[in-house]
MILOPA-68133 format. One line per field, with one value per residue (C-alpha): x, y, z; residue in three letters; residue number from 0. Coordinates in steps of 0.05 Angstrom, whole numbers, plus 5000, padded with zeros to 4 digits. Last residue first. Layout:
X = c(X ...)
Y = c(Y ...)
Z = c(Z ...)
type = c(ALA ...)
seq = c(NUM ...)
***
This chain:
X = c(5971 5961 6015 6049 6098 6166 6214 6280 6307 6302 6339 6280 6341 6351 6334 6275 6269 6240 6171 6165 6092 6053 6046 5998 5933 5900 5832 5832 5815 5770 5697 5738 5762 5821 5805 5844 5828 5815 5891 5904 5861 5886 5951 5938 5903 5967 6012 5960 5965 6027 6050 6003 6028 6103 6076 6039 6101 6152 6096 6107 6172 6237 6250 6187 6224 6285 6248 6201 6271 6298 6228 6241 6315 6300 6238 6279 6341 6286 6243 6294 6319 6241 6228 6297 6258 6194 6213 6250 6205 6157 6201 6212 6145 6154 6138 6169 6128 6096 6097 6159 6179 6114 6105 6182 6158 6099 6131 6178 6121 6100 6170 6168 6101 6111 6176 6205 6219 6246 6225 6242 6165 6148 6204 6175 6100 6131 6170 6114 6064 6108 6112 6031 6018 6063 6047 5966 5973 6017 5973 5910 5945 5980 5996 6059 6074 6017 5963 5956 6013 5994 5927 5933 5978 5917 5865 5896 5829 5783 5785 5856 5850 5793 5840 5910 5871 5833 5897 5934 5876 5872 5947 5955 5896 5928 5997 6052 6099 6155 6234 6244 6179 6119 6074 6152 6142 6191 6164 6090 6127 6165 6099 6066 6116 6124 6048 6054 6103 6061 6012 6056 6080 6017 5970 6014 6012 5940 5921 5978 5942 5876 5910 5933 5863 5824 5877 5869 5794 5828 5869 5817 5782 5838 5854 5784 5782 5852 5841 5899 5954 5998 5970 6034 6083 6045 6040 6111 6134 6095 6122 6198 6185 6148 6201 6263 6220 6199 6277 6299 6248 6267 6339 6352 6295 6308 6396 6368 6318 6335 6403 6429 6384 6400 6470 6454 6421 6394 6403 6476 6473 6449 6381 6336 6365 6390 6321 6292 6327 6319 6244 6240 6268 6242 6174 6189 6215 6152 6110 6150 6136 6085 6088 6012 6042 5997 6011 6083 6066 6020 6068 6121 6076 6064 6139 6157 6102 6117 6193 6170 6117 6169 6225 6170 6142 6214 6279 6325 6378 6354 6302 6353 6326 6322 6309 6271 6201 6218 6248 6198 6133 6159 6166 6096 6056 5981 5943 5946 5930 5865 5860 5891 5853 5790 5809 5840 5772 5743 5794 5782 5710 5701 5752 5710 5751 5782 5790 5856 5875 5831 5866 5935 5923 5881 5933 5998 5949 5923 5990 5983 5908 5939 6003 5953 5918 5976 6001 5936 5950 6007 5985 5936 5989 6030 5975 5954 6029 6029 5958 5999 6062 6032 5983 6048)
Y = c(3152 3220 3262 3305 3332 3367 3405 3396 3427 3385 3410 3425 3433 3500 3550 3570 3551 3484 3485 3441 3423 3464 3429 3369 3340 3296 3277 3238 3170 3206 3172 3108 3099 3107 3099 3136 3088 3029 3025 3004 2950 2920 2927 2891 2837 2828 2816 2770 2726 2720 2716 2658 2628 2630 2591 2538 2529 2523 2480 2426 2425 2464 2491 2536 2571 2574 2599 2656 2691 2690 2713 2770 2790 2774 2825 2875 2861 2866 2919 2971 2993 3005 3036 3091 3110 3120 3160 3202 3205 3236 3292 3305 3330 3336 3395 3413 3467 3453 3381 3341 3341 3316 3266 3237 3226 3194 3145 3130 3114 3064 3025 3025 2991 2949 2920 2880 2798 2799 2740 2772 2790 2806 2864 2886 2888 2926 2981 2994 2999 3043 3096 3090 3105 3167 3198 3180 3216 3275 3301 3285 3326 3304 3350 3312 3249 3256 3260 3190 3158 3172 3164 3104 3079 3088 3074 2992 2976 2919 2906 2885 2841 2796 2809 2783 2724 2704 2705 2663 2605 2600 2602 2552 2514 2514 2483 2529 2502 2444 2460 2398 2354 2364 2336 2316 2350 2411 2416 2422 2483 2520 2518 2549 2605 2611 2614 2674 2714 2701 2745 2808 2807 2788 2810 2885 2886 2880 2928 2972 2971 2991 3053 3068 3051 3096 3149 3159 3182 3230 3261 3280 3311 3345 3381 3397 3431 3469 3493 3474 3511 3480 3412 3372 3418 3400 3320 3311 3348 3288 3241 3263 3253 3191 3159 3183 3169 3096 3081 3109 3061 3004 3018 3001 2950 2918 2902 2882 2824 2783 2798 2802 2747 2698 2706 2707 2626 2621 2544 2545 2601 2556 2519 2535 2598 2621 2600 2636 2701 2684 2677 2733 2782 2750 2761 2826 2846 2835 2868 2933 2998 3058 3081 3087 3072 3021 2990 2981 2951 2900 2885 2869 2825 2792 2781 2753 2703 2688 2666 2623 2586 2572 2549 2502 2471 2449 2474 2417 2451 2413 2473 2530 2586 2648 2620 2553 2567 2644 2667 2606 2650 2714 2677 2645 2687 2717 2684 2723 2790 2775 2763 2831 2862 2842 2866 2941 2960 2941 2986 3048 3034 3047 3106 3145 3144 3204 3248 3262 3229 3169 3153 3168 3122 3061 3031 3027 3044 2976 2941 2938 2911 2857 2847 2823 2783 2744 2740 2703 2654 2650 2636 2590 2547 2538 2514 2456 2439 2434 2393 2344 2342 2322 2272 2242)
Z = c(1333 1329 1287 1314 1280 1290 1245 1223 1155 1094 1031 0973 0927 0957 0905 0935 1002 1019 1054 1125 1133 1184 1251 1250 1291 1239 1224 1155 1190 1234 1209 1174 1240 1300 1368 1420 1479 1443 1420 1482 1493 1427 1444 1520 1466 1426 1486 1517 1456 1439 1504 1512 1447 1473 1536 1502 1453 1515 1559 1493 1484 1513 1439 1442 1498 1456 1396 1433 1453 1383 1351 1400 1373 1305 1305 1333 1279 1223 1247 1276 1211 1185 1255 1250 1180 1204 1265 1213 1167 1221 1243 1166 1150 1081 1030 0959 0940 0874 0882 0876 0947 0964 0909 0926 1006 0983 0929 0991 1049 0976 0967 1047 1055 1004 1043 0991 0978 0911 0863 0799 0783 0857 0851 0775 0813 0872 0833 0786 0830 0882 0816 0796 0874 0884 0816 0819 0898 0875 0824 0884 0931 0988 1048 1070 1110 1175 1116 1082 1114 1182 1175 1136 1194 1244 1202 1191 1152 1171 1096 1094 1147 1111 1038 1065 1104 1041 0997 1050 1051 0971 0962 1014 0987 0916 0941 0954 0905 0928 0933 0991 0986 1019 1079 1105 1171 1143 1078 1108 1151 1092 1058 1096 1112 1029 1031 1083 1048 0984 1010 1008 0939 0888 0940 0939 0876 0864 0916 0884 0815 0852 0882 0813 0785 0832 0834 0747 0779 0831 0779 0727 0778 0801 0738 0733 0793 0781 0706 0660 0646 0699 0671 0642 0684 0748 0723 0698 0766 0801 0763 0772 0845 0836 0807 0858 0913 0878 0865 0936 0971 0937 0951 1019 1028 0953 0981 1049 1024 0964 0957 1020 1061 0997 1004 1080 1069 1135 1173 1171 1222 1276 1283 1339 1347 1284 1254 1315 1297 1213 1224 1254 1218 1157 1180 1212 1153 1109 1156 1141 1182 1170 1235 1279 1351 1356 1280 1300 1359 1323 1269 1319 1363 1297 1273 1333 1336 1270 1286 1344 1307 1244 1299 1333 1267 1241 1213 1212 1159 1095 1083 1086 1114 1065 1005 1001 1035 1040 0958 0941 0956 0927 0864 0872 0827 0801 0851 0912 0865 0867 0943 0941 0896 0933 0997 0965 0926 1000 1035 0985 0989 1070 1060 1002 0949 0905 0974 0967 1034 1019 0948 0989 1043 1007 0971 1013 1084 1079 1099 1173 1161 1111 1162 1207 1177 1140 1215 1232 1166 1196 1256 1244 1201 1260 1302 1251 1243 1316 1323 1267 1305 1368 1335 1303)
type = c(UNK UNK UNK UNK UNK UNK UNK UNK UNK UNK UNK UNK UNK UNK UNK UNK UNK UNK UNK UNK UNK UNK UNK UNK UNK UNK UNK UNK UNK UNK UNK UNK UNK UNK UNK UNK UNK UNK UNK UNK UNK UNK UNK UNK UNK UNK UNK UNK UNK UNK UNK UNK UNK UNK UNK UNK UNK UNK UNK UNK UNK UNK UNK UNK UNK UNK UNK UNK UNK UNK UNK UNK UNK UNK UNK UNK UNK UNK UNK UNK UNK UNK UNK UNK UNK UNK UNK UNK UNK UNK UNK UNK UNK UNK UNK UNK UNK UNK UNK UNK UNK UNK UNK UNK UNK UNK UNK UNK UNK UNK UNK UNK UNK UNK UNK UNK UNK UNK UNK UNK UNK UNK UNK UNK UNK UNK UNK UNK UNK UNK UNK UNK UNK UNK UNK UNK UNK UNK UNK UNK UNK UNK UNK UNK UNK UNK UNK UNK UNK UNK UNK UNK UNK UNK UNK UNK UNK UNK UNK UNK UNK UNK UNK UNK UNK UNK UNK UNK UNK UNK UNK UNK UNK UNK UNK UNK UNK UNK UNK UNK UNK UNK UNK UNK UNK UNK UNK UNK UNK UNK UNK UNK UNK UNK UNK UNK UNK UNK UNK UNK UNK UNK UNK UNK UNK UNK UNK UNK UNK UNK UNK UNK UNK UNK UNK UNK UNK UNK UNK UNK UNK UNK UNK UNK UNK UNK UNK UNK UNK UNK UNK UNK UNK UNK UNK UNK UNK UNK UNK UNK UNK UNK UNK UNK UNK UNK UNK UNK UNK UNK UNK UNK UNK UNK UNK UNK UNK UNK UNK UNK UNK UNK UNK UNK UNK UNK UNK UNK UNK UNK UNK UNK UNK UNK UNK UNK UNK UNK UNK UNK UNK UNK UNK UNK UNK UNK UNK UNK UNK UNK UNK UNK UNK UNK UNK UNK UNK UNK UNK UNK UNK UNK UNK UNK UNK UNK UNK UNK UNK UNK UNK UNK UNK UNK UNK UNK UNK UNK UNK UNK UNK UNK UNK UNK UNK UNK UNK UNK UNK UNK UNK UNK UNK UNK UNK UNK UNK UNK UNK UNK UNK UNK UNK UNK UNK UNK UNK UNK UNK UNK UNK UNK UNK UNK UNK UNK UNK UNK UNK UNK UNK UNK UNK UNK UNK UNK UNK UNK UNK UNK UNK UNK UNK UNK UNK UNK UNK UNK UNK UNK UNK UNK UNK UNK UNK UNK UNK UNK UNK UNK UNK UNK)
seq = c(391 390 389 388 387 386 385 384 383 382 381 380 379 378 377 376 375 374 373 372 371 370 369 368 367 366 365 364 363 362 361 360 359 358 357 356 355 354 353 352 351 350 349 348 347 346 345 344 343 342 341 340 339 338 337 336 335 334 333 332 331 330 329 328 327 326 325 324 323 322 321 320 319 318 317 316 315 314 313 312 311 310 309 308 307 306 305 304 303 302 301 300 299 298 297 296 295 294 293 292 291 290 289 288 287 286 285 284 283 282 281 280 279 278 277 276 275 274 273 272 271 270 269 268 267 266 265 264 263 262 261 260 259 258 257 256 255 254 253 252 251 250 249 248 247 246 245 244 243 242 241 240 239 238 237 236 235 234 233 232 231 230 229 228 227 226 225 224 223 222 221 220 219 218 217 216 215 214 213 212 211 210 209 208 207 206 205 204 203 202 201 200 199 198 197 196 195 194 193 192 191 190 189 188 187 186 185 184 183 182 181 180 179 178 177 176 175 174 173 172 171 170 169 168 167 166 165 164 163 162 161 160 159 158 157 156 155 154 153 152 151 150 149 148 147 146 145 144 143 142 141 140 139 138 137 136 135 134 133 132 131 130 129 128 127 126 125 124 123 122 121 120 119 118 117 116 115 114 113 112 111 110 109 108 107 106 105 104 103 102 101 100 99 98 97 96 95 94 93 92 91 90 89 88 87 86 85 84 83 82 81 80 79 78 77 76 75 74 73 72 71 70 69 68 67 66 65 64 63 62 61 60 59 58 57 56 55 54 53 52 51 50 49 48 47 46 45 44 43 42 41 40 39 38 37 36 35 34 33 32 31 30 29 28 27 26 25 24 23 22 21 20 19 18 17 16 15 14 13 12 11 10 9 8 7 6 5 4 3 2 1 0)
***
C-alpha cells in the first residue's frame, strides 16, 4: 500500500508537471496574436492569459470526464504505471515540439499517449475508439477548418466594416476589442485544456479505488490543475508565440480580434459538449483564415505545412513513446524509476538546448522570415510554395 500510495503521489506530479507544460506550450493561443499586433505588451499578455486560465479551470468538467471515463475504459485494469507511462510520452512530446518552436497539440499527446500505453499495458479493450473518434479525431480534423473558415469571413467583415475609416484609428479600436478576445481565449482555453489534466487525475484515484468508477474531479484536483495551467502559462512558451504570432502571416490587429473571437467560439462551444480539442490547432487555424481574409490574402505555407505534418504526427508519435515507457514501467519498480529518468534527462538535454538560441519577451516578436506568399488576383488566394524560416 505504501508502494501504491508514493506511486499515486508520483503520478499526480506529473500531471500536474504535464499541465505545466502544456500551459507554456499553449500560451501562444491567447497571447500570440495580441503580442504580434502590438495591443499588449508580451509580459501582460501572458499574465492576462495565467489568470484566465486558472479562471477558466472552474467553469466545467465535461472535458474532464471525456479522459477519466471516455477514452480508456475505467473497468479495464488501468492503473498508476499505464497513466505514468502515457504522460511521460506526452511530455517529452510537448517539449520537442516546443524546441523546434511548432504550434502542435498538447491535448493529443495526452491522448496519444495514454491510449499507446493503455494499449500496452492493457489491450485494445481498455480505449473506448467510439469515444477516441468522436470525441477526439472527428473535432481535430474539423475544428481547425470551422475557426479558418470563421475567422476568414470575420476578417473580410472587419476590412469592409472600416475600409472608410481612418487606418490609426481603425487599429486602435482593434487592438483594444484584442484585449478581450485574447482574454476570452485565456478563459477558454482553462475551461478546455486544464481539465485534461483533472480527467488524468482522476482516472488514477479511480484506478487505486480513492474514487469510484464515473466520479468528478474532486475540488483539489480542479484547484491543483488550474494552478499548474496558469504557473506555466505565465513563463510564456516565446518560442511557439513567435511562431504563431509572426512566423504564420503578417497579422494585423483586424485580423488578430477576427482570428481570436472565431477560435473562442469554437473552443468554448467544444468544452460545452464535452469535446476534447487541440486549442492550439482551432487557434493556428483562426490565424491562417485572418491572413487569407485580410486585404491580401497572405500565408507562409512552408510553415503550415511543418505544422500540419506535426499535428498528424502528435498522436500516433506520442502513442508510440508512451508505448515504450509502459512496458518498462510494467516490469515494476526499476521499470518506473527508469521511465522517470528518461523523463527527466530527456527534458533537461531540451532545456539545454533551447538555451542556446534563447527566446524572450525582449525578441519574442523578432523574426527572421521571407516575404509572405500574396495570392494573385482572382485566384481564390490558391497557395503556391514558398519557404520560411522562422527561428525556433
Amino acid at each position: 500500500m505504501e508502494h501504491i500510495s508514493f506511486l499515486v503521489a508520483v503520478v499526480i506530479i506529473t500531471a500536474l508537471a504535464f499541465d505545466f507544460t502544456n500551459g507554456f506550450h499553449d500560451t501562444a493561443n491567447a497571447a500570440a496574436t495580441a503580442i504580434a499586433t502590438g495591443a499588449l505588451r508580451p509580459k501582460v499578455a501572458v499574465t492576462i492569459a495565467a489568470l484566465l486560465n486558472f479562471a477558466g479551470a472552474f467553469l466545467s468538467v465535461k472535458v474532464a470526464t471525456t479522459i477519466s471515463g471516455g477514452i480508456v475504459n475505467e473497468k479495464a485494469g488501468v492503473h498508476p504505471e499505464i497513466i505514468f507511462a502515457a504522460l511521460a510520452g506526452a511530455i517529452l512530446w510537448n517539449l520537442l515540439t516546443w524546441l523546434r518552436g511548432l504550434p502542435s497539440s498538447s491535448s493529443h499527446a495526452l491522448y496519444g499517449g495514454l491510449i499507446g500505453a493503455t494499449i500496452v499495458g492493457v489491450g485494445t479493450s481498455g480505449v473506448n475508439f467510439d469515444t477516441v473518434v468522436t470525441k477526439i479525431l472527428i473535432p481535430a480534423v474539423a475544428s481547425p477548418f470551422v475557426a479558418g473558415l470563421a475567422s476568414w469571413g470575420a476578417t473580410k467583415l472587419a476590412y469592409a466594416i472600416t475600409r472608410k475609416g481612418n487606418t490609426a484609428t481603425t487599429e486602435k479600436g482593434f487592438k483594444t476589442g484584442q484585449v478581450f478576445s485574447s482574454s476570452l481565449i485565456s478563459l477558454a482555453h482553462g475551461t478546455n485544456d486544464a481539465q485534461k489534466t483533472m480527467g488524468i487525475i482522476t482516472l488514477t484515484l479511480v484506478s487505486v479505488g480513492a474514487l469510484p468508477h464515473g466520479a468528478l474531479p474532486p475540488t483539489w484536483v480542479i484547484v491543483s490543475a488550474g494552478a499548474a495551467i496558469a504557473l506555466g502559462t505565465y513563463m510564456g512558451g516565446w518560442r511557439i508565440i513567435r511562431s504563431m504570432g509572426k512566423g504564420l502571416a503578417d497579422i494585423r490587429p483586424p485580423q488578430g480580434f477576427a482570428s481570436e473571437s472565431a477560435a473562442a467560439t469554437v473552443i468554448l462551444t467544444s468544452s460545452h459538449m464535452g469535446f476534447g480539442l487541440s486549442t492550439t490547432q482551432v487557434c493556428s487555424g483562426g490565424i491562417m483564415g485572418a491572413g487569407l481574409g485580410g486585404p491580401k490574402g497572405e500565408l507562409r505555407w512552408s510553415l503550415v505545412r511543418r505544422m500540419v505534418y506535426t499535428w498528424g504526427l502528435t498522436l500516433p508519435a506520442a502513442a508510440v513513446v508512451s508505448g515504450g515507457a509502459a512496458l518498462l514501467a510494467e516490469q515494476g519498480s526499476w521499470g518506473v524509476a527508469l521511465v522517470g529518468a528518461v523523463l527527466v534527462a530527456g527534458a533537461a538535454a531540451m532545456w539545454v538546448i533551447s538555451r542556446r538560441q534563447p527566446v524572450g519577451a525582449d525578441n519574442v516578436n523578432d523574426v527572421d522570415v521571407t516575404p509572405v506568399e500574396v495570392a494573385p488576383a482572382g485566384t481564390a488566394n490558391t497557395p503556391t510554395p514558398a519557404s520560411t524560416t522562422v527561428a525556433a
